[in-house]
C-alpha positions as CSV (number, residue, x, y, z in Angstrom):
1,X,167.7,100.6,56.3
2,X,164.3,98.9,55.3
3,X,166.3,95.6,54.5
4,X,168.1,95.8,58.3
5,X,164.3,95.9,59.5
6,X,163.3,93.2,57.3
7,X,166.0,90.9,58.3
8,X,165.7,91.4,61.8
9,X,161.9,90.6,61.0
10,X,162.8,87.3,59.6
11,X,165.4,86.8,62.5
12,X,162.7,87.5,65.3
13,X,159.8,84.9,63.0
14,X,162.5,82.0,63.2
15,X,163.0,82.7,67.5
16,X,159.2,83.0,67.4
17,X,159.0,79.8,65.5
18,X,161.4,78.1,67.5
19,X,159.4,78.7,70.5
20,X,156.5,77.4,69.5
21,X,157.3,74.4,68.3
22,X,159.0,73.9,72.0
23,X,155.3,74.8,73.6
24,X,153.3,72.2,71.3
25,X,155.9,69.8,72.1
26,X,155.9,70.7,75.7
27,X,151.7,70.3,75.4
28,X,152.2,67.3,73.8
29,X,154.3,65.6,76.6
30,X,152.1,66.7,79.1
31,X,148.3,66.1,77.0
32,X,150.2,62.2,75.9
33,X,150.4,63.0,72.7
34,X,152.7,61.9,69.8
35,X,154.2,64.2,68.5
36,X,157.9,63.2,68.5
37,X,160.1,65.8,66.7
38,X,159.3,68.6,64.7
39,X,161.1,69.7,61.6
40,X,160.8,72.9,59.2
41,X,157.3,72.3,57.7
42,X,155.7,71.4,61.3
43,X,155.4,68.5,63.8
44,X,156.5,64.8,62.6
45,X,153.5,62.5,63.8
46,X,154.0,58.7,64.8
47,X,151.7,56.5,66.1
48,X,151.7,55.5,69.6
49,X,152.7,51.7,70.1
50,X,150.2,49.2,72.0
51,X,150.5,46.0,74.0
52,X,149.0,42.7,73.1
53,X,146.9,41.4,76.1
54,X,149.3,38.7,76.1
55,X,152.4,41.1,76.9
56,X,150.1,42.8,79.0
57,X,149.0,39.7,81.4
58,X,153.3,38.1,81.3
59,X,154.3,42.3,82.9
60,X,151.6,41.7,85.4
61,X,152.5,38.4,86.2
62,X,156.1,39.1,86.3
63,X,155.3,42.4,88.8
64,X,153.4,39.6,91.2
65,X,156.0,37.5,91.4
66,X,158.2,40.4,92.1
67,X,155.7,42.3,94.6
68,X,155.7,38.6,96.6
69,X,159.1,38.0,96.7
70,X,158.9,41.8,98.6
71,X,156.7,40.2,101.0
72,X,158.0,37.3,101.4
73,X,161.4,38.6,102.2
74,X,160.1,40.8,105.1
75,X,158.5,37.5,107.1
């Protein structure tokens, strides 16, 4: 009888753990955050990739070009 309680115990801590793990992650989508999977031991951590200003300015340009062709299309 006390081992039945125990186990359903460990049973509900797993659910509990389980859920938490889907709120920090759901916190962490929504605050921009990094974390990107979570395992056993707690949340697996990567670093968050940047542009170069080079890649940055070649999307803008691109996204011009595209925007004017929009335009230009409509005259």
């Amino acid at each position: 009888m006390f081992s039945d309680l125990v186990r359903e115990l460990r049973g509900t801590e797993q659910l509990l753990v389980k859920q938490l793990e889907g709120v920090r992650g759901a916190i962490s989508a929504l605050d921009g955050g990094s974390v990107v999977s979570t395992s056993g031991t707690g949340p697996v951590v990567r670093k968050r990739r940047h542009l170069s200003a080079k890649a940055r300015a070649a999307i803008s340009r691109a996204q011009k070009l595209r925007w004017a062709k929009v335009r230009a299309e409509k005259k």
